[in-house]
C-alpha positions in Angstrom: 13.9 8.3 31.3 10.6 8.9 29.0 10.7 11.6 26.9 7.6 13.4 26.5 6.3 13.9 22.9 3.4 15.4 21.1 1.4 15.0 18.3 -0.5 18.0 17.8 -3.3 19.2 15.2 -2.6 23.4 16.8 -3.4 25.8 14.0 -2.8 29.1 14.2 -3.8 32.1 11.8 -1.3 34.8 10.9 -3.5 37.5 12.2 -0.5 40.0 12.3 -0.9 40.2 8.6 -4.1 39.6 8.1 -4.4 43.6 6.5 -1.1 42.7 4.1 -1.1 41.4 0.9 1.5 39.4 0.6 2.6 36.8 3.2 6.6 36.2 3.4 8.4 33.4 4.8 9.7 36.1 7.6 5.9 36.2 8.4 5.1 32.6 8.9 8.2 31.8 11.0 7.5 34.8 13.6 3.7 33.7 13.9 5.4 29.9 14.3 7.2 31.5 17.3 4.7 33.7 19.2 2.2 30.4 18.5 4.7 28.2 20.5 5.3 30.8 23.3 1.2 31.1 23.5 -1.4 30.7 26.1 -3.2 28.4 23.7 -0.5 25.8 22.9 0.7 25.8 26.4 -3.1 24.7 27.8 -3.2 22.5 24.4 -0.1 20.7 25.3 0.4 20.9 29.5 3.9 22.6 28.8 4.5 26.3 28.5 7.3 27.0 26.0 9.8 29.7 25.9 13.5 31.1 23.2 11.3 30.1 20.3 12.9 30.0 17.0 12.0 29.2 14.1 13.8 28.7 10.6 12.6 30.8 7.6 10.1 28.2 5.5 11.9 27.4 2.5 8.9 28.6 0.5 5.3 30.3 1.2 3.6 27.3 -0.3 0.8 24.9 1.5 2.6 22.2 3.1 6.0 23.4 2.9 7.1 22.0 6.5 10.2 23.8 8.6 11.2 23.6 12.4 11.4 25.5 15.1 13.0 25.0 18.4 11.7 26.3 21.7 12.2 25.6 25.4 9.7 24.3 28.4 8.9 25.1 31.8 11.0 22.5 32.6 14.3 23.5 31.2 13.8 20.7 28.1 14.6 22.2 24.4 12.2 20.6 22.0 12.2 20.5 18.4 8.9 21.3 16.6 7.4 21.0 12.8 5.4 22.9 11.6 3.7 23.3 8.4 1.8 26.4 6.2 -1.5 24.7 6.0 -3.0 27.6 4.0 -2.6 31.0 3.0 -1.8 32.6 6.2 -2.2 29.5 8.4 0.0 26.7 10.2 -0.4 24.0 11.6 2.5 22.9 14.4 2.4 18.6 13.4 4.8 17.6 15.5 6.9 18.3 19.2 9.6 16.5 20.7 12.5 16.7 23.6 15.8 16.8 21.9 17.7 18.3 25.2 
């Protein structure tokens, strides 16, 4: 059986805490999740996902890279990455079916 896999370039902007001043890793791993549940990844990447979680980033930094799991229309759990691509910003690099 193929399993389906993406490569994706989806950025999202932490627009939750845009009026903060400070960004915590708290912040960028609940954005990671509501971006994976989204309208806007699902049309990106033909599957709408659902039970995202996301590990705390090890660090607020650009290009520190953590994962997140989340599950699809089709019952599939998929393991993401995604990485802090700039101050309040992510970028998911990577999808794929582990289950």
């Amino acid at each position: 059986m193929h399993r389906p896999s993406l490569l994706l370039v989806a950025s999202a902007t932490l627009a939750a805490v845009l009026t903060s001043c400070s960004v915590s890793s708290g912040d960028y791993r609940r954005e990671s999740e509501t971006y994976l549940e989204s309208d806007a990844l699902a049309e990106e990447a033909g599957y709408r996902f659902s039970d995202a979680v996301c590990e705390n980033p090890s660090s607020q930094s650009t290009g520190t890279q953590f994962t997140c799991r989340a599950t699809d229309n089709d019952g599939d759990e998929w393991l993401f990455v995604v990485e802090i691509t700039g101050t309040r910003e992510i970028t998911v690099i990577s999808g794929d079916v582990i289950g």
